[in-house]
C-alpha positions in Angstrom: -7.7 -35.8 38.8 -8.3 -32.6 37.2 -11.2 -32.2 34.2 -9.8 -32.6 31.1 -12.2 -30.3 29.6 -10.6 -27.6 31.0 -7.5 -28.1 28.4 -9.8 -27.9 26.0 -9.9 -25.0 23.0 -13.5 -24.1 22.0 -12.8 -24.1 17.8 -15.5 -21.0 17.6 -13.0 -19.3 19.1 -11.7 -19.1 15.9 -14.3 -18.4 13.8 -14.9 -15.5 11.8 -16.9 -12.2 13.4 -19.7 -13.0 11.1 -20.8 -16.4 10.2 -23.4 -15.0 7.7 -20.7 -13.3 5.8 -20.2 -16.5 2.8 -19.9 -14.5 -0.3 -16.9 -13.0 -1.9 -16.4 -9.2 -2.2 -18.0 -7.5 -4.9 -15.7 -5.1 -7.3 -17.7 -2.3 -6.0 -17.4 -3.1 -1.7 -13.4 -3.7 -2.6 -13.6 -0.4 -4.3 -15.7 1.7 -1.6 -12.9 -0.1 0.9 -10.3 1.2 -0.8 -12.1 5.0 -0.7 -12.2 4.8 2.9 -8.6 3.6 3.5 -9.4 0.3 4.3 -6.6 -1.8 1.9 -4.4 -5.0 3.2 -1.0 -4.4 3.5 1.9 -5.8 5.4 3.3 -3.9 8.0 6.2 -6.7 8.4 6.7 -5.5 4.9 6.9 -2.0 5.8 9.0 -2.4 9.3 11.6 -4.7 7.4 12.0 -2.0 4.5 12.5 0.7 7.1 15.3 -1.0 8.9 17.2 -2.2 5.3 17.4 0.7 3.8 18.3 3.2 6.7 21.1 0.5 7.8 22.6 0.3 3.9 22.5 4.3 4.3 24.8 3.6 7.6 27.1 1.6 5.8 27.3 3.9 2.8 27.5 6.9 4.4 29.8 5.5 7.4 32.6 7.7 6.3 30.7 10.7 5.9 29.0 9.9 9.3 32.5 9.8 11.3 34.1 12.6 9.8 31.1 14.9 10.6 30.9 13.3 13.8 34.7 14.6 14.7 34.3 17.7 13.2 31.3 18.8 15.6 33.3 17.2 18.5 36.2 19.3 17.9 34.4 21.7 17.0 32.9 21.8 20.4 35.4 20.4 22.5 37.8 23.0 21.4 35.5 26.0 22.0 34.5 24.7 25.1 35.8 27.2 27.4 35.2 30.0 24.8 31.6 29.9 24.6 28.7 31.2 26.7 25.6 29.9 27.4 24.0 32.4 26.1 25.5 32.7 23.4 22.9 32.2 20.4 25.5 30.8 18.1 25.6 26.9 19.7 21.7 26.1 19.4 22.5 26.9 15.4 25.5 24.6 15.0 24.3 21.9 17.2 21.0 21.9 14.7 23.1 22.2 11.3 25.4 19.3 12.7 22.6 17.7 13.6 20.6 18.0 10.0 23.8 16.9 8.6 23.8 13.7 10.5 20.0 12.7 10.6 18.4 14.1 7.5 20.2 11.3 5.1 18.5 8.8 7.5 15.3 10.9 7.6 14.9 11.3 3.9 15.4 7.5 3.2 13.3 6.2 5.5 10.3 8.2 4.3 10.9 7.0 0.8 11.2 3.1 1.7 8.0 3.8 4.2 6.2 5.4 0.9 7.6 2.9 -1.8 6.7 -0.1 0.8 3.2 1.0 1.1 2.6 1.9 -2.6 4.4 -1.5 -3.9 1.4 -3.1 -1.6 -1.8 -1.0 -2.2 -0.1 1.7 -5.2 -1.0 5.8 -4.3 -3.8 6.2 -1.8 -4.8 9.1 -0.4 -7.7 8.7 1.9 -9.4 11.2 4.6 -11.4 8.9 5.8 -9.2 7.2 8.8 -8.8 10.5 9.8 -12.0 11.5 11.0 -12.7 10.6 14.5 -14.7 7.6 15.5 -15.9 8.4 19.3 -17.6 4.8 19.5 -14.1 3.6 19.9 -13.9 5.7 22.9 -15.7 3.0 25.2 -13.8 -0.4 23.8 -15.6 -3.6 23.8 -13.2 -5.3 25.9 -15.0 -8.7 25.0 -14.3 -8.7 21.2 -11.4 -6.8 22.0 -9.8 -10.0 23.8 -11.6 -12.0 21.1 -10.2 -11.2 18.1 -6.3 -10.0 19.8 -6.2 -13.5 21.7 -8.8 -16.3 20.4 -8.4 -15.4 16.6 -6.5 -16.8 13.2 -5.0 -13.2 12.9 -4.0 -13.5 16.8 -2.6 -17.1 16.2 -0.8 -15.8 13.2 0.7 -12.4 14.9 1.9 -14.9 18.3 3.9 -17.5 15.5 5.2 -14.1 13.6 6.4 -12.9 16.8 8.4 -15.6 17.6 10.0 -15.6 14.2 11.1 -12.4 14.7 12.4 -13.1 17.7 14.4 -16.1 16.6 15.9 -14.5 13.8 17.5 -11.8 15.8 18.2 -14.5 18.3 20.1 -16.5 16.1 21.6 -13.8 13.7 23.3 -11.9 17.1 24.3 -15.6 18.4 26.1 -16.8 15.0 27.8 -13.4 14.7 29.0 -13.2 18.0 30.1 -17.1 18.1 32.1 -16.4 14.6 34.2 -13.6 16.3 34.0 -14.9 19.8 37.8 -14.9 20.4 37.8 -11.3 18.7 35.6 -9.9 21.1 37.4 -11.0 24.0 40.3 -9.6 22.9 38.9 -6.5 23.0 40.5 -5.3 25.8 44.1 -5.5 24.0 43.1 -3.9 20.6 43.5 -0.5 19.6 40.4 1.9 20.2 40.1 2.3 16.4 40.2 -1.4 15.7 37.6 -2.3 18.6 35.1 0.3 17.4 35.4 -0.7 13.9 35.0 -4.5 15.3 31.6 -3.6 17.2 30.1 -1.5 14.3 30.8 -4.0 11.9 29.3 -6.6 13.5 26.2 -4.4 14.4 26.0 -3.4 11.1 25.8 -6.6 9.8 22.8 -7.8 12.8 20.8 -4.7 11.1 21.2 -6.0 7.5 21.3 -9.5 7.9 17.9 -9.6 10.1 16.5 -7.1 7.6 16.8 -9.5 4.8 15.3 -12.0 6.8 12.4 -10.4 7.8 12.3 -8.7 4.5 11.7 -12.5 3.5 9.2 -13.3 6.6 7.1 -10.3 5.5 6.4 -12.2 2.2 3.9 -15.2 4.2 2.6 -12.1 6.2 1.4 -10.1 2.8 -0.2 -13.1 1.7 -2.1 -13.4 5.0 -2.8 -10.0 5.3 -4.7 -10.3 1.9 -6.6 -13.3 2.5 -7.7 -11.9 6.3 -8.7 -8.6 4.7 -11.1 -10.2 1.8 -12.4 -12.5 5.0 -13.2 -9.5 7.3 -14.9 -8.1 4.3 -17.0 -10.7 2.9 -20.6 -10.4 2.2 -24.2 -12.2 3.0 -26.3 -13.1 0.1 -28.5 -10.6 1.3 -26.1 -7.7 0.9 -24.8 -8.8 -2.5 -28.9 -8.8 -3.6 -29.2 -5.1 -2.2 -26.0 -4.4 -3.8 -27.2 -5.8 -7.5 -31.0 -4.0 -7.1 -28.8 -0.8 -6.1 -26.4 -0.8 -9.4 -27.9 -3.1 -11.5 -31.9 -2.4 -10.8 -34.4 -5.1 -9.7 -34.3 -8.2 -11.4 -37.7 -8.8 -12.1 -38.4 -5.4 -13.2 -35.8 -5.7 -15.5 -37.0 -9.1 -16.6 -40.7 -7.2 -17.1 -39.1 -4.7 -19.1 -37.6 -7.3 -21.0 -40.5 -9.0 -21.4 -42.3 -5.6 -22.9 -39.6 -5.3 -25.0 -40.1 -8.7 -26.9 -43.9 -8.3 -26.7 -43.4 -5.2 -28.2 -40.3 -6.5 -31.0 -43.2 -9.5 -31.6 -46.3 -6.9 -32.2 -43.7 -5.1 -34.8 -42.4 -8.2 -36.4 -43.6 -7.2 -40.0 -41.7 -4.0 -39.5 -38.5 -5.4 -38.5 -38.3 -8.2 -40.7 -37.9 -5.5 -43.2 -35.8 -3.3 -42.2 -33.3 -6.5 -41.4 -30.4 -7.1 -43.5 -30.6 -10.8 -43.7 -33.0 -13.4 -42.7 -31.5 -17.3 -41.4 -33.3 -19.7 -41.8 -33.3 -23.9 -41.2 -34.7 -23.4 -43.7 -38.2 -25.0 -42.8 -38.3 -24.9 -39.1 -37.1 -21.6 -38.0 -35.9 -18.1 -39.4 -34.0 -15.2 -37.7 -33.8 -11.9 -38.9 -30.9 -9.8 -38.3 -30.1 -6.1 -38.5 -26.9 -4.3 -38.4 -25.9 -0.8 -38.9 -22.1 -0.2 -38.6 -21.8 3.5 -37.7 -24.8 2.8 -34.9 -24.6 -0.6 -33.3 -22.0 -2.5 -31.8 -22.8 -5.5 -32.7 -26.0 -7.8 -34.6 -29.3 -7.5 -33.0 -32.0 -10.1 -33.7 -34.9 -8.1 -34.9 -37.5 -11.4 -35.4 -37.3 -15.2 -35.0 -39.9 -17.8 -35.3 -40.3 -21.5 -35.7 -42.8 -23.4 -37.8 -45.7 -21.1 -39.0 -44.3 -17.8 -37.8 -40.8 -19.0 -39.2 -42.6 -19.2 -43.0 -44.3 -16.1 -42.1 -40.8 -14.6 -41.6 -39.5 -15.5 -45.0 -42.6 -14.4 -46.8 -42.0 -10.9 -45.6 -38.6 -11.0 -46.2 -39.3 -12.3 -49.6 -42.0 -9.0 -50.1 -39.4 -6.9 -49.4 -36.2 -8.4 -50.7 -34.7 -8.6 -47.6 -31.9 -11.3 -48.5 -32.5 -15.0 -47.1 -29.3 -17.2 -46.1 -29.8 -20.9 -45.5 -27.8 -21.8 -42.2 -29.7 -24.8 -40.4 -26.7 -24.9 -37.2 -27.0 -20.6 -37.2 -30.4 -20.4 -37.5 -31.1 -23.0 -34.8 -29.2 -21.9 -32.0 -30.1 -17.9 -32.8 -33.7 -19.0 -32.2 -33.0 -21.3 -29.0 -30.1 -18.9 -27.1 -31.2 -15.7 -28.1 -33.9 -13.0 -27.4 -35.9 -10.4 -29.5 -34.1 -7.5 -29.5 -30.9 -8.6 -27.9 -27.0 -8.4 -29.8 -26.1 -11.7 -31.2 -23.5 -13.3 -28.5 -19.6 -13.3 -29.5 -19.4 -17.0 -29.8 -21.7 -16.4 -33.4 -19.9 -13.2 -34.6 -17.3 -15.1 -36.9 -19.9 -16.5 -38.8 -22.6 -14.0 -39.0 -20.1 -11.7 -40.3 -19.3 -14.2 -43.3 -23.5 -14.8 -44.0 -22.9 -10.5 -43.9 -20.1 -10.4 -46.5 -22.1 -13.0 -48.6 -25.3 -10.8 -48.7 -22.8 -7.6 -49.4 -21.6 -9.5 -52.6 -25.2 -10.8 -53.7 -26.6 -7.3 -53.2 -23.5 -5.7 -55.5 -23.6 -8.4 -58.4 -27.7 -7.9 -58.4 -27.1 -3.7 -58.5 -24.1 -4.2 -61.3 -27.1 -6.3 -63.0 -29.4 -4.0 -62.8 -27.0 -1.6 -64.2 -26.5 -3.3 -67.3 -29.9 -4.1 -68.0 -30.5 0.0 -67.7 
C-alpha cells in the first residue's frame, strides 16, 4: 500500500515569498513602483483587445482586403512572363501591396495594445525595465519552479489556461455543429460560396472568442491587482524607516513638540494678549485663541489652562481687553484634545467661527460707542 503522504500538498507551497511582508503599501512604495515600471495590469486584457479589434478591422475592411488582394494577383500573374528578376520594379510593388494590406491591421493593433495598457495603468513611460539586470543571467531555478508551479499566481495562470482553451474549444465546436451539413457540402458549392462559408465562420471564431476572453480578462485584472499589492507589501520595519525618512523621527518630533509648548507656556502672558478671544468654562478652564485671516489657515490655540492658570488666563485677557466668550462644552474639549500652539481641529471650526463673528460685532458696537462719546 503506497504512503499516503505522498498525495499530499505542503500548503507553504503557497505562501507568499515573504512572510514578514504584513503591511499594506504606502502611497509613496506604490508611487516609487510605478517610477520604475512596476504597475499591475492584465495581459488577458491586452491579448483579448489585440485579437477584437484587428478581427472587426477584417470584417470591415473585408471588401477592401479582396479587391486588393486580386488586383496584386493579376497584377502579377499577368506580368509573369514579362518581368525579370532583376528587375527592381517587383521588390517595390510587392511592398506597396503589401503596406496596403498589413498597415490597417498594423495601425490598429498598436492603438488597442496602447489604449488596453493605458485604460489599466493610464500613460507610463518608464526607463527603468529597460536597463539590464545581469543577476538574472544565472536563474534560481528553485524559486523559479516555486513561484511558476507551487504558487496562487501559478494556480491561477493553470485554471486561466484552461478557460482559454475551452472557450475556443467550444466556440469552433458550436460553429462547426451549426453548419455541419454546410461544410460537408463543400465539395458541391461554388468556389465563391465555399470561401465565403470558411471566412465567415472564421471570422466569427476570432470575434466571438474575443468577446469571451475580453470578458475572462475582467477576473484576471482583478487578480492581477490584488497579486501586485501582495508581492509589494511591507514589514513594519520598513514602513518605520519609510515614516523617519519622510516624516522625521517620531520622538524628535515629539521633543520639538514638547519645546514648542514649554516654550508657548513660558510666553503665556504674551500670547494671551495678542489672542483674539479667550474661552472659558468659565471657572475651570480658559483657552485663548488667535487668528489672523491673511496669515493662518486656520485658529491656533495660543494658551490654555485649568483652575489657577485658567483664572490667570482671564486676568490677562481682562488687562488687555482681549474679549472673553463663555463656552463651557468649547472650552472644555479645546483644553482636553488640543495642544499649545497647534490649529484648532475641523470638527470645532463651525463654532469657533460664530464665538469669532460674536467678538467682531462686540468690538464694532464698543468702537461706534466710543465714537459717540468723542
Amino acid at each position: 500500500m503506497m504512503d499516503e503522504k505522498l498525495f499530499l500538498i505542503d500548503l507553504q507551497w503557497f505562501a507568499p515569498e515573504d512572510e514578514g511582508k504584513t503591511e499594506d503599501p504606502t502611497e509613496h512604495k506604490i508611487r516609487k513602483e510605478r517610477e520604475e515600471g512596476r504597475v499591475a495590469k492584465s495581459q488577458e486584457l491586452i491579448g483579448a483587445m489585440g485579437l477584437l479589434f484587428p478581427a472587426l478591422t477584417i470584417v470591415i475592411l473585408s471588401g477592401y482586403i479582396l479587391r486588393t488582394c486580386v488586383e496584386m494577383f493579376r497584377f502579377f500573374f499577368t506580368r509573369v512572363t514579362e518581368f525579370d528578376v532583376t528587375n527592381s520594379i517587383v521588390p517595390g510593388v510587392f511592398i506597396q501591396y503589401f503596406l496596403r494590406l498589413a498597415l490597417p491591421f498594423l495601425l490598429v493593433a498598436v492603438v488597442a495594445a496602447l489604449f488596453s495598457n493605458i485604460a489599466q495603468v493610464g500613460f507610463l513611460f518608464a526607463t527603468k525595465p529597460l536597463v539590464p539586470d545581469f543577476t538574472k543571467v544565472v536563474p534560481n531555478f528553485s524559486r523559479y519552479l516555486e513561484k511558476t508551479l507551487f504558487s496562487m499566481q501559478a494556480l491561477f495562470n493553470l485554471v486561466k489556461s484552461i478557460a482559454k482553451i475551452a472557450i475556443f474549444g467550444i466556440v469552433a465546436y458550436t460553429l462547426i455543429r451549426n453548419n455541419i451539413h454546410r461544410l460537408a457540402n463543400l465539395q458541391t458549392m461554388e468556389l465563391w460560396r465555399g470561401f465565403t462559408l470558411v471566412a465567415g465562420l472564421a471570422a466569427q471564431l476570432l470575434i466571438i472568442s474575443a468577446i469571451l476572453l475580453l470578458l475572462l480578462s475582467i477576473p484576471d485584472m482583478f487578480f492581477q491587482r490584488w497579486q501586485f499589492r501582495q508581492n509589494i507589501k511591507m514589514t513594519r520595519q520598513e514602513v518605520k524607516e519609510e515614516r523617519k525618512m519622510y516624516e522625521g523621527d517620531p520622538q524628535i518630533r515629539g521633543r520639538i513638540q514638547r519645546r514648542m509648548r514649554e516654550f508657548m507656556s513660558r510666553n503665556m502672558a504674551v500670547n494671551v494678549a495678542k489672542a483674539d478671544v479667550v474661552i472659558t468654562n468659565p471657572t475651570h478652564f480658559s483657552a485663548a485663541l488667535e487668528y489672523n485671516e491673511t496669515t493662518m489657515i486656520a485658529p491656533v490655540l495660543t494658551a490654555k489652562g485649568a483652575d489657577e492658570l485658567a483664572f490667570r488666563i482671564r486676568s490677562i485677557a481682562k488687562e488687555n481687553d482681549v474679549p472673553i466668550i463663555e463656552n463651557k462644552p468649547l472650552a472644555r474639549a479645546l483644553y482636553a484634545e488640543v495642544e499649545v500652539g497647534d490649529m484648532v481641529p475641523l470638527a470645532y471650526y463651525e463654532a469657533i467661527a460664530q464665538i469669532l463673528a460674536q467678538v467682531r460685532r462686540l468690538d464694532a458696537q464698543r468702537r461706534s460707542v466710543d465714537g459717540i462719546g468723542a
